[in-house]
C-alpha positions, 0 to 999 in steps of 0.5 A: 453351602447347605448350613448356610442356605439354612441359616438365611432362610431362619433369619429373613424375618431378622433381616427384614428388621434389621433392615428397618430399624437402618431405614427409620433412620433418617439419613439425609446428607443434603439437609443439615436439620438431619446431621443427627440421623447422619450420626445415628445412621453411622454409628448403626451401620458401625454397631452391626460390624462391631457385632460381627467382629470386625475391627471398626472405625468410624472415621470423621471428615470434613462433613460427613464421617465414613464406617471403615471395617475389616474382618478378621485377617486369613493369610493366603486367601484374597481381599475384597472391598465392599463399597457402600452408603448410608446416607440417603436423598431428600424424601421431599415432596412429601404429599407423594408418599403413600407411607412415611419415607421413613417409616418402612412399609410392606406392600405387594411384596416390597419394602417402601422407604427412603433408602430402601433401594438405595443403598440401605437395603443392597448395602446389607445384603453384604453385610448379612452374606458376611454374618452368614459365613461367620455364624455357621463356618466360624470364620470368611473364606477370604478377607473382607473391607468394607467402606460406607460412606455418608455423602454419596447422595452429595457428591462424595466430597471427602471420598476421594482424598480419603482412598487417594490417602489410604492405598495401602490400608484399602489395598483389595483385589478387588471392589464389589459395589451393589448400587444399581439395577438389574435389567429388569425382573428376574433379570439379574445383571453385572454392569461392565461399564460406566460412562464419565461425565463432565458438568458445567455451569455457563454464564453470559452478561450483556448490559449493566441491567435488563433493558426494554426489548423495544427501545433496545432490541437490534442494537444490542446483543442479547445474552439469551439469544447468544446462549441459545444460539452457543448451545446449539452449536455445541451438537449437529442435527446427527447428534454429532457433538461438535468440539473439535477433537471431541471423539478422538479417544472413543474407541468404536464398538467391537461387532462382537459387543453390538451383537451382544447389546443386540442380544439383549431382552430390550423392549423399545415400545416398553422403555418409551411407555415407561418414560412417557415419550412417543419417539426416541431420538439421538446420535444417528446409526446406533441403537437405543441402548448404544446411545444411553451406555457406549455413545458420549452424550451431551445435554442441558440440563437446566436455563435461566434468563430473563422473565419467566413469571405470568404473562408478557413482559418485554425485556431484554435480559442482562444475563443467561445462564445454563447448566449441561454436560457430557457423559463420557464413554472410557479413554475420554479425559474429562479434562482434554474435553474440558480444556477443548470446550472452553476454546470452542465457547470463546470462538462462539462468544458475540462481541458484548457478551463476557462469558463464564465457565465454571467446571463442576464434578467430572469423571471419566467413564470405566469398562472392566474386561468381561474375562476378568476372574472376578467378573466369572465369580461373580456370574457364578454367583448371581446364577446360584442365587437368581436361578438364571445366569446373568446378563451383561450390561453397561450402565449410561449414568456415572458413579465418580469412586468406581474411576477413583477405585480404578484409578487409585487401587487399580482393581476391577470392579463389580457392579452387582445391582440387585434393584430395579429401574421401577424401584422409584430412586430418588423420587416418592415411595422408593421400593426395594423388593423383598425377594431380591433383598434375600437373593441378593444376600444369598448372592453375596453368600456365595461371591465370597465362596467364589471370589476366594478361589480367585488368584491374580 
Protein backbone atom coordinates (compact mmCIF):
# COMPACT_ATOMS: atom_id res chain seq x y z
CA UNK A 1 0.00 0.00 0.00
CA UNK A 2 3.18 2.04 0.42
CA UNK A 3 2.52 3.84 -3.51
CA UNK A 4 -0.85 4.16 -2.52
CA UNK A 5 -0.16 5.92 0.89
CA UNK A 6 1.83 8.38 -1.32
CA UNK A 7 -0.59 8.84 -3.62
CA UNK A 8 -3.29 10.10 -0.92
CA UNK A 9 -0.95 12.31 0.77
CA UNK A 10 0.24 14.30 -2.92
CA UNK A 11 -3.42 14.38 -3.65
CA UNK A 12 -5.49 16.06 -0.36
CA UNK A 13 -5.46 19.26 -1.47
CA UNK A 14 -7.06 17.95 -4.97
CA UNK A 15 -9.48 16.16 -2.90
CA UNK A 16 -10.19 18.86 -0.95
CA UNK A 17 -11.50 20.56 -4.08
CA UNK A 18 -12.80 18.24 -5.80
CA UNK A 19 -14.85 17.90 -2.95
CA UNK A 20 -16.19 21.77 -3.14
CA UNK A 21 -16.72 22.14 -6.47
CA UNK A 22 -19.66 18.79 -5.81
CA UNK A 23 -20.52 20.78 -2.45
CA UNK A 24 -21.34 24.29 -4.50
CA UNK A 25 -23.62 22.60 -6.19
CA UNK A 26 -26.81 23.07 -4.83
CA UNK A 27 -28.33 19.65 -4.88
CA UNK A 28 -31.87 20.02 -3.09
CA UNK A 29 -34.23 17.46 -4.16
CA UNK A 30 -36.92 18.85 -1.85
CA UNK A 31 -37.24 22.22 -3.57
CA UNK A 32 -38.12 22.10 -7.60
CA UNK A 33 -36.59 25.72 -7.93
CA UNK A 34 -32.98 23.48 -7.58
CA UNK A 35 -34.07 20.81 -10.41
CA UNK A 36 -31.17 22.24 -12.25
CA UNK A 37 -28.39 21.76 -9.27
CA UNK A 38 -30.18 18.11 -9.18
CA UNK A 39 -28.99 17.79 -12.90
CA UNK A 40 -25.63 19.66 -12.40
CA UNK A 41 -24.77 17.63 -9.28
CA UNK A 42 -25.56 13.98 -11.37
CA UNK A 43 -23.81 14.76 -14.17
CA UNK A 44 -20.39 15.84 -11.84
CA UNK A 45 -20.68 12.89 -9.88
CA UNK A 46 -21.00 10.82 -13.53
CA UNK A 47 -17.94 13.15 -15.25
CA UNK A 48 -15.79 12.00 -11.92
CA UNK A 49 -16.59 8.14 -13.15
CA UNK A 50 -16.20 8.54 -16.83
CA UNK A 51 -12.87 10.07 -15.53
CA UNK A 52 -11.65 6.98 -13.92
CA UNK A 53 -12.91 4.46 -16.61
CA UNK A 54 -15.85 3.22 -15.36
CA UNK A 55 -18.61 2.23 -17.69
CA UNK A 56 -21.33 4.80 -16.71
CA UNK A 57 -24.96 5.96 -16.94
CA UNK A 58 -26.75 8.39 -15.81
CA UNK A 59 -30.28 6.69 -15.77
CA UNK A 60 -33.78 8.89 -15.47
CA UNK A 61 -36.69 8.09 -13.09
CA UNK A 62 -39.75 9.48 -12.62
CA UNK A 63 -38.13 12.46 -10.40
CA UNK A 64 -34.94 12.48 -9.99
CA UNK A 65 -32.08 10.37 -12.01
CA UNK A 66 -29.42 8.00 -10.53
CA UNK A 67 -25.50 7.64 -11.81
CA UNK A 68 -24.88 3.92 -12.12
CA UNK A 69 -20.94 2.80 -12.50
CA UNK A 70 -19.14 -0.21 -12.92
CA UNK A 71 -15.26 -0.89 -13.04
CA UNK A 72 -13.59 -2.62 -15.32
CA UNK A 73 -14.52 -6.42 -14.83
CA UNK A 74 -11.71 -8.64 -13.01
CA UNK A 75 -12.70 -12.42 -13.27
CA UNK A 76 -12.32 -14.27 -10.12
CA UNK A 77 -12.23 -11.59 -7.53
CA UNK A 78 -15.55 -10.34 -5.66
CA UNK A 79 -18.10 -7.46 -6.23
CA UNK A 80 -18.84 -4.67 -4.31
CA UNK A 81 -21.77 -2.17 -4.53
CA UNK A 82 -21.23 1.20 -3.17
CA UNK A 83 -24.42 3.20 -2.26
CA UNK A 84 -24.45 6.70 -1.96
CA UNK A 85 -26.33 10.21 -2.63
CA UNK A 86 -25.93 13.47 -4.01
CA UNK A 87 -28.75 14.97 -3.38
CA UNK A 88 -28.95 17.18 -0.28
CA UNK A 89 -31.41 18.75 2.41
CA UNK A 90 -32.98 22.26 2.29
CA UNK A 91 -30.23 24.66 3.69
CA UNK A 92 -33.27 27.00 5.05
CA UNK A 93 -33.31 29.00 7.53
CA UNK A 94 -30.87 30.57 6.12
CA UNK A 95 -29.66 33.46 8.72
CA UNK A 96 -28.37 30.24 10.93
CA UNK A 97 -25.20 29.90 8.66
CA UNK A 98 -22.20 31.21 9.47
CA UNK A 99 -21.03 30.89 5.79
CA UNK A 100 -22.92 30.13 2.67
CA UNK A 101 -24.46 26.43 2.45
CA UNK A 102 -23.09 26.35 -0.55
CA UNK A 103 -20.14 28.02 -0.43
CA UNK A 104 -17.61 25.44 1.02
CA UNK A 105 -15.66 27.01 4.08
CA UNK A 106 -12.68 25.91 6.31
CA UNK A 107 -12.54 26.54 9.81
CA UNK A 108 -10.90 24.83 12.84
CA UNK A 109 -10.30 21.85 10.95
CA UNK A 110 -13.74 21.13 8.86
CA UNK A 111 -15.23 21.90 5.81
CA UNK A 112 -18.75 23.89 6.38
CA UNK A 113 -21.40 23.19 3.73
CA UNK A 114 -24.71 21.67 2.90
CA UNK A 115 -23.69 17.93 2.04
CA UNK A 116 -20.56 18.00 3.29
CA UNK A 117 -21.44 15.16 5.83
CA UNK A 118 -24.10 13.97 4.16
CA UNK A 119 -23.48 12.21 1.83
CA UNK A 120 -21.15 14.48 -0.79
CA UNK A 121 -18.09 14.07 1.40
CA UNK A 122 -18.37 10.35 2.94
CA UNK A 123 -19.75 9.32 -0.73
CA UNK A 124 -16.37 10.21 -2.35
CA UNK A 125 -13.97 9.05 -0.03
CA UNK A 126 -14.89 5.78 -2.22
CA UNK A 127 -14.74 7.25 -4.87
CA UNK A 128 -11.32 8.74 -4.60
CA UNK A 129 -10.21 4.97 -2.64
CA UNK A 130 -11.06 3.60 -6.14
CA UNK A 131 -9.06 6.33 -8.23
CA UNK A 132 -6.23 5.57 -5.87
CA UNK A 133 -5.95 1.89 -6.84
CA UNK A 134 -6.51 2.73 -10.51
CA UNK A 135 -3.58 5.33 -10.78
CA UNK A 136 -0.86 3.50 -9.05
CA UNK A 137 -1.70 -0.52 -9.70
CA UNK A 138 -3.39 -0.15 -12.91
CA UNK A 139 -6.20 -1.56 -12.15
CA UNK A 140 -8.93 -2.69 -8.63
CA UNK A 141 -8.45 -5.55 -6.81
CA UNK A 142 -12.01 -6.72 -7.31
CA UNK A 143 -14.88 -5.05 -8.94
CA UNK A 144 -16.44 -2.29 -8.00
CA UNK A 145 -20.42 -0.58 -8.59
CA UNK A 146 -21.51 2.16 -7.42
CA UNK A 147 -24.96 3.57 -7.15
CA UNK A 148 -25.82 7.24 -6.30
CA UNK A 149 -28.96 8.48 -6.11
CA UNK A 150 -30.51 11.88 -6.15
CA UNK A 151 -33.77 11.38 -3.64
CA UNK A 152 -32.55 9.86 -0.68
CA UNK A 153 -33.19 13.12 1.40
CA UNK A 154 -36.94 12.67 -0.16
CA UNK A 155 -37.84 9.32 0.34
CA UNK A 156 -36.10 7.33 -2.19
CA UNK A 157 -38.98 6.98 -4.22
CA UNK A 158 -37.73 5.68 -7.50
CA UNK A 159 -35.01 3.50 -5.61
CA UNK A 160 -36.61 0.59 -4.66
CA UNK A 161 -38.31 -0.45 -7.80
CA UNK A 162 -35.35 0.25 -9.69
CA UNK A 163 -32.91 -2.45 -7.40
CA UNK A 164 -36.10 -4.84 -7.37
CA UNK A 165 -35.77 -4.49 -11.52
CA UNK A 166 -32.15 -4.85 -11.80
CA UNK A 167 -30.81 -7.87 -9.45
CA UNK A 168 -29.10 -9.15 -11.99
CA UNK A 169 -27.22 -6.24 -13.25
CA UNK A 170 -26.79 -4.90 -9.22
CA UNK A 171 -25.71 -8.53 -8.20
CA UNK A 172 -22.55 -7.80 -5.59
CA UNK A 173 -21.51 -9.69 -2.72
CA UNK A 174 -21.89 -7.12 -0.89
CA UNK A 175 -22.87 -3.11 -0.13
CA UNK A 176 -20.90 -0.75 1.45
CA UNK A 177 -23.00 2.39 2.51
CA UNK A 178 -20.65 5.32 4.58
CA UNK A 179 -23.65 7.58 5.57
CA UNK A 180 -23.22 7.97 9.17
CA UNK A 181 -21.38 8.47 12.19
CA UNK A 182 -18.76 7.16 14.26
CA UNK A 183 -19.24 6.69 18.06
CA UNK A 184 -17.64 9.56 18.44
CA UNK A 185 -14.14 11.48 17.93
CA UNK A 186 -11.37 8.94 17.19
CA UNK A 187 -14.00 6.42 17.56
CA UNK A 188 -14.60 4.85 14.36
CA UNK A 189 -17.37 2.40 14.38
CA UNK A 190 -19.20 -0.48 11.98
CA UNK A 191 -22.92 0.07 12.61
CA UNK A 192 -24.49 -3.74 12.66
CA UNK A 193 -28.07 -3.02 12.99
CA UNK A 194 -30.93 -0.55 12.18
CA UNK A 195 -34.35 -0.46 13.59
CA UNK A 196 -37.34 -0.25 10.88
CA UNK A 197 -39.84 2.15 11.14
CA UNK A 198 -43.64 2.49 10.49
CA UNK A 199 -45.25 5.97 10.16
CA UNK A 200 -48.77 7.22 10.28
CA UNK A 201 -50.93 9.72 9.77
CA UNK A 202 -54.22 9.55 12.05
CA UNK A 203 -57.16 11.82 11.47
CA UNK A 204 -60.48 12.01 13.90
CA UNK A 205 -63.70 14.14 12.53
CA UNK A 206 -66.31 14.87 14.89
CA UNK A 207 -68.94 17.86 13.91
CA UNK A 208 -69.62 19.14 10.50
CA UNK A 209 -67.66 22.32 11.81
CA UNK A 210 -65.89 23.97 15.07
CA UNK A 211 -68.37 24.56 17.73
CA UNK A 212 -68.61 26.73 20.63
CA UNK A 213 -67.06 24.69 23.57
CA UNK A 214 -69.68 26.26 26.10
CA UNK A 215 -73.11 25.78 24.06
CA UNK A 216 -71.65 22.24 23.22
CA UNK A 217 -69.09 21.05 25.45
CA UNK A 218 -70.72 17.72 27.45
CA UNK A 219 -72.97 16.70 24.99
CA UNK A 220 -70.49 16.14 22.12
CA UNK A 221 -67.26 14.22 21.74
CA UNK A 222 -64.77 16.03 21.12
CA UNK A 223 -61.91 14.66 18.40
CA UNK A 224 -58.99 16.34 20.31
CA UNK A 225 -59.67 14.97 23.37
CA UNK A 226 -60.55 11.32 21.84
CA UNK A 227 -57.04 11.82 19.92
CA UNK A 228 -55.43 12.48 23.19
CA UNK A 229 -57.10 10.13 24.73
CA UNK A 230 -56.19 7.13 21.72
CA UNK A 231 -52.51 7.90 21.76
CA UNK A 232 -52.27 7.55 24.85
CA UNK A 233 -53.56 4.18 25.00
CA UNK A 234 -51.19 3.09 22.51
CA UNK A 235 -47.98 2.94 25.22
CA UNK A 236 -48.18 1.97 29.26
CA UNK A 237 -46.37 3.94 32.05
CA UNK A 238 -43.49 1.30 31.67
CA UNK A 239 -42.81 2.35 27.94
CA UNK A 240 -44.64 -1.02 27.16
CA UNK A 241 -46.46 -0.41 23.56
CA UNK A 242 -49.72 -1.57 24.23
CA UNK A 243 -50.82 -3.26 20.45
CA UNK A 244 -51.96 -6.77 21.16
CA UNK A 245 -49.00 -9.00 19.51
CA UNK A 246 -46.69 -6.04 19.15
CA UNK A 247 -43.29 -7.80 20.86
CA UNK A 248 -44.01 -11.41 19.45
CA UNK A 249 -41.30 -11.11 17.12
CA UNK A 250 -38.53 -9.04 19.07
CA UNK A 251 -36.06 -11.45 19.94
CA UNK A 252 -34.46 -10.25 23.51
CA UNK A 253 -30.93 -9.42 23.86
CA UNK A 254 -28.28 -12.15 24.06
CA UNK A 255 -26.09 -11.46 27.83
CA UNK A 256 -23.21 -11.46 25.26
CA UNK A 257 -24.74 -8.15 23.01
CA UNK A 258 -25.67 -6.28 26.60
CA UNK A 259 -22.25 -6.82 27.64
CA UNK A 260 -20.97 -5.42 24.71
CA UNK A 261 -23.23 -2.17 24.62
CA UNK A 262 -22.52 -2.27 28.20
CA UNK A 263 -18.89 -2.00 27.18
CA UNK A 264 -19.41 0.91 25.12
CA UNK A 265 -17.49 4.56 25.87
CA UNK A 266 -21.23 6.16 26.60
CA UNK A 267 -21.22 9.07 28.45
CA UNK A 268 -24.73 9.73 29.89
CA UNK A 269 -24.34 12.96 31.45
CA UNK A 270 -22.65 14.20 28.02
CA UNK A 271 -25.52 12.78 25.77
CA UNK A 272 -27.94 14.70 28.03
CA UNK A 273 -25.92 18.04 28.18
CA UNK A 274 -25.78 17.44 24.30
CA UNK A 275 -29.49 17.44 23.82
CA UNK A 276 -30.47 19.59 26.43
CA UNK A 277 -32.63 17.51 28.81
CA UNK A 278 -32.17 17.14 32.49
CA UNK A 279 -33.56 13.48 32.68
CA UNK A 280 -34.03 10.33 30.16
CA UNK A 281 -36.85 8.25 30.25
CA UNK A 282 -38.23 5.07 28.52
CA UNK A 283 -38.95 1.57 28.13
CA UNK A 284 -38.14 0.44 32.06
CA UNK A 285 -35.31 -2.48 32.74
CA UNK A 286 -32.87 -1.40 29.54
CA UNK A 287 -30.30 0.96 29.29
CA UNK A 288 -29.98 4.08 27.52
CA UNK A 289 -28.36 3.09 24.71
CA UNK A 290 -31.00 -0.37 24.54
CA UNK A 291 -33.47 2.00 24.31
CA UNK A 292 -32.32 4.14 21.22
CA UNK A 293 -31.02 0.97 18.99
CA UNK A 294 -32.46 -2.84 20.06
CA UNK A 295 -36.11 -1.64 21.97
CA UNK A 296 -38.89 -0.96 19.35
CA UNK A 297 -40.12 2.83 20.10
CA UNK A 298 -43.05 4.54 19.42
CA UNK A 299 -43.48 8.28 19.26
CA UNK A 300 -45.63 11.35 18.16
CA UNK A 301 -44.16 13.00 16.10
CA UNK A 302 -46.55 15.95 15.29
CA UNK A 303 -50.43 17.43 16.34
CA UNK A 304 -52.79 19.74 15.09
CA UNK A 305 -56.31 20.59 16.10
CA UNK A 306 -58.16 23.22 16.78
CA UNK A 307 -57.01 27.02 17.97
CA UNK A 308 -53.66 27.55 18.31
CA UNK A 309 -53.21 31.27 17.69
CA UNK A 310 -52.97 34.17 20.57
CA UNK A 311 -54.90 34.19 23.25
CA UNK A 312 -58.42 32.25 24.31
CA UNK A 313 -60.68 30.93 22.22
CA UNK A 314 -63.08 28.71 23.27
CA UNK A 315 -64.02 26.05 20.49
CA UNK A 316 -64.78 22.64 20.29
CA UNK A 317 -62.65 21.43 17.03
CA UNK A 318 -64.27 19.56 14.16
CA UNK A 319 -61.34 17.39 13.80
CA UNK A 320 -57.61 16.38 15.10
CA UNK A 321 -55.00 14.95 13.76
CA UNK A 322 -51.48 13.22 14.41
CA UNK A 323 -48.44 12.15 13.14
CA UNK A 324 -46.37 9.26 14.80
CA UNK A 325 -44.52 6.07 14.51
CA UNK A 326 -42.77 3.22 15.53
CA UNK A 327 -39.42 2.10 14.93
CA UNK A 328 -38.95 -1.49 14.59
CA UNK A 329 -36.29 -3.58 15.85
CA UNK A 330 -35.13 -6.83 13.04
CA UNK A 331 -37.98 -9.95 12.68
CA UNK A 332 -40.79 -7.18 13.10
CA UNK A 333 -43.28 -6.67 10.09
CA UNK A 334 -44.21 -3.44 9.58
CA UNK A 335 -47.15 -4.80 7.92
CA UNK A 336 -48.41 -7.54 10.65
CA UNK A 337 -47.58 -4.08 13.02
CA UNK A 338 -49.73 -2.16 10.99
CA UNK A 339 -52.53 -4.42 10.29
CA UNK A 340 -52.65 -4.75 14.44
CA UNK A 341 -52.81 -0.90 15.03
CA UNK A 342 -55.68 -0.31 12.86
CA UNK A 343 -57.77 -2.98 14.86
CA UNK A 344 -56.74 -1.87 18.25
CA UNK A 345 -57.76 2.09 16.90
CA UNK A 346 -61.12 0.78 15.96
CA UNK A 347 -61.82 -0.57 19.36
CA UNK A 348 -60.34 2.67 20.72
CA UNK A 349 -62.53 5.04 18.48
CA UNK A 350 -65.77 6.96 20.39
CA UNK A 351 -69.21 6.76 19.18
CA UNK A 352 -69.31 10.20 16.91
CA UNK A 353 -65.88 10.12 16.04
CA UNK A 354 -64.92 8.48 12.23
CA UNK A 355 -61.23 7.75 12.05
CA UNK A 356 -58.70 7.90 9.52
CA UNK A 357 -55.38 5.96 9.09
CA UNK A 358 -53.16 6.59 6.37
CA UNK A 359 -49.92 4.59 6.36
CA UNK A 360 -46.57 6.25 5.24
CA UNK A 361 -43.14 4.74 4.53
CA UNK A 362 -42.40 1.93 6.63
CA UNK A 363 -39.29 -0.68 6.63
CA UNK A 364 -38.33 -3.27 8.65
CA UNK A 365 -35.37 -3.14 10.91
CA UNK A 366 -31.72 -5.12 9.78
CA UNK A 367 -28.96 -6.58 11.80
CA UNK A 368 -25.89 -8.16 9.66
CA UNK A 369 -24.11 -11.02 11.90
CA UNK A 370 -20.73 -9.70 13.31
CA UNK A 371 -19.00 -13.02 12.07
CA UNK A 372 -19.67 -12.19 8.66
CA UNK A 373 -16.36 -11.95 6.54
CA UNK A 374 -17.24 -8.93 5.24
CA UNK A 375 -17.80 -7.49 8.52
CA UNK A 376 -13.80 -8.83 9.58
CA UNK A 377 -12.58 -6.81 6.15
CA UNK A 378 -14.04 -3.98 7.23
CA UNK A 379 -12.40 -4.03 10.88
CA UNK A 380 -9.32 -4.47 9.33
CA UNK A 381 -9.85 -1.71 7.39
CA UNK A 382 -11.15 1.05 9.36
CA UNK A 383 -8.18 -0.14 12.11
CA UNK A 384 -5.49 0.81 9.29
CA UNK A 385 -6.62 3.63 8.50
CA UNK A 386 -7.92 5.22 12.10
CA UNK A 387 -5.26 3.74 14.11
CA UNK A 388 -7.56 2.08 16.82
CA UNK A 389 -9.59 -0.80 15.97
CA UNK A 390 -13.42 -0.03 15.73
CA UNK A 391 -16.28 -0.17 17.72
CA UNK A 392 -19.30 -2.14 17.21
CA UNK A 393 -22.63 -0.45 17.11
CA UNK A 394 -26.33 -0.23 16.34
CA UNK A 395 -27.88 2.59 14.72
CA UNK A 396 -31.72 3.53 16.24
CA UNK A 397 -32.72 5.46 13.10
CA UNK A 398 -33.81 3.46 9.79
CA UNK A 399 -32.26 3.86 6.53
CA UNK A 400 -35.30 1.82 4.12
CA UNK A 401 -32.52 0.72 0.88
CA UNK A 402 -30.38 -1.08 3.67
CA UNK A 403 -33.63 -3.66 4.03
CA UNK A 404 -34.31 -3.22 0.45
CA UNK A 405 -30.39 -4.40 -0.23
CA UNK A 406 -30.98 -7.14 2.26
CA UNK A 407 -34.23 -7.99 0.95
CA UNK A 408 -33.88 -7.89 -2.97
CA UNK A 409 -29.94 -8.88 -3.15
CA UNK A 410 -29.51 -10.64 -0.15
CA UNK A 411 -25.87 -9.38 0.69
CA UNK A 412 -24.81 -8.09 4.07
CA UNK A 413 -24.23 -4.80 4.43
CA UNK A 414 -21.61 -2.21 5.89
CA UNK A 415 -22.39 0.73 7.30
CA UNK A 416 -18.98 2.45 7.68
CA UNK A 417 -20.03 6.17 9.15
CA UNK A 418 -16.93 8.36 8.80
CA UNK A 419 -18.93 11.70 10.35
CA UNK A 420 -19.79 12.65 13.76
CA UNK A 421 -23.20 13.03 15.67
CA UNK A 422 -22.14 16.91 16.25
CA UNK A 423 -21.49 17.16 12.22
CA UNK A 424 -24.84 19.65 12.64
CA UNK A 425 -26.89 16.82 9.37
CA UNK A 426 -29.90 18.42 8.43
CA UNK A 427 -29.88 21.53 10.23
CA UNK A 428 -27.38 25.02 9.84
CA UNK A 429 -23.43 25.05 9.21
CA UNK A 430 -23.46 21.32 8.59
CA UNK A 431 -19.53 20.09 8.96
CA UNK A 432 -17.68 17.44 7.67
CA UNK A 433 -14.05 17.03 9.38
CA UNK A 434 -11.00 17.04 6.96
CA UNK A 435 -9.12 14.48 8.96
CA UNK A 436 -11.76 12.20 8.61
CA UNK A 437 -12.41 13.07 5.06
CA UNK A 438 -8.76 11.65 4.42
CA UNK A 439 -9.09 8.76 6.74
CA UNK A 440 -12.11 7.70 5.40
CA UNK A 441 -10.50 7.57 1.87
CA UNK A 442 -7.65 5.61 3.20
CA UNK A 443 -10.05 3.54 4.84
CA UNK A 444 -11.97 2.68 1.41
CA UNK A 445 -8.19 2.25 -0.02
CA UNK A 446 -7.70 -0.73 1.99
CA UNK A 447 -11.76 -2.25 2.34
CA UNK A 448 -10.96 -2.97 -0.98
CA UNK A 449 -7.49 -4.59 -0.60
CA UNK A 450 -9.59 -6.62 2.13
CA UNK A 451 -12.76 -7.36 0.89
CA UNK A 452 -11.14 -8.77 -2.44
CA UNK A 453 -9.55 -11.85 -0.12
CA UNK A 454 -13.14 -12.50 0.67
CA UNK A 455 -14.72 -15.60 -0.57
CA UNK A 456 -18.53 -16.59 0.40
Amino acid sequence: MSSIESYLEASRARFEEELCELLRIPSVSAQPAHRGGIQQAADWVAQRFVRQGFATEVIATAGHPLVYAESPPVEGVPTVLVYGHYDVQPAEPLDLWISGPFEPTRRNGNLFARGATDDKGQMLTHVFGAEAWIECKGRLPLNLKFLIEGEEEIGSPNLEPFIRGNRQRLACDCVVISDGAQFGPDQPAITYGLRGIAYFDVRLTGPARDLHSGSFGGSVMNPANALARILTALIDEHGKIRIPGFYDDVVPLSDQERAQLAALPFDQQQYMQQIGVTALSGETGFTTLERRWVRPTYDISGLSSGYQGEGAKTVLPSSAAAKFSFRLVPDQDPEKISRALRSMLAGLCPAGIQLELEEHHSAPGVRIPLDSPFVAAAAAAVEYAFGCPPLYTREGGSIPVVSTFHDALGVDILLLGWGQDDDNTHSPNEKFSLADFHRGIKASCRLWEELSRVRR
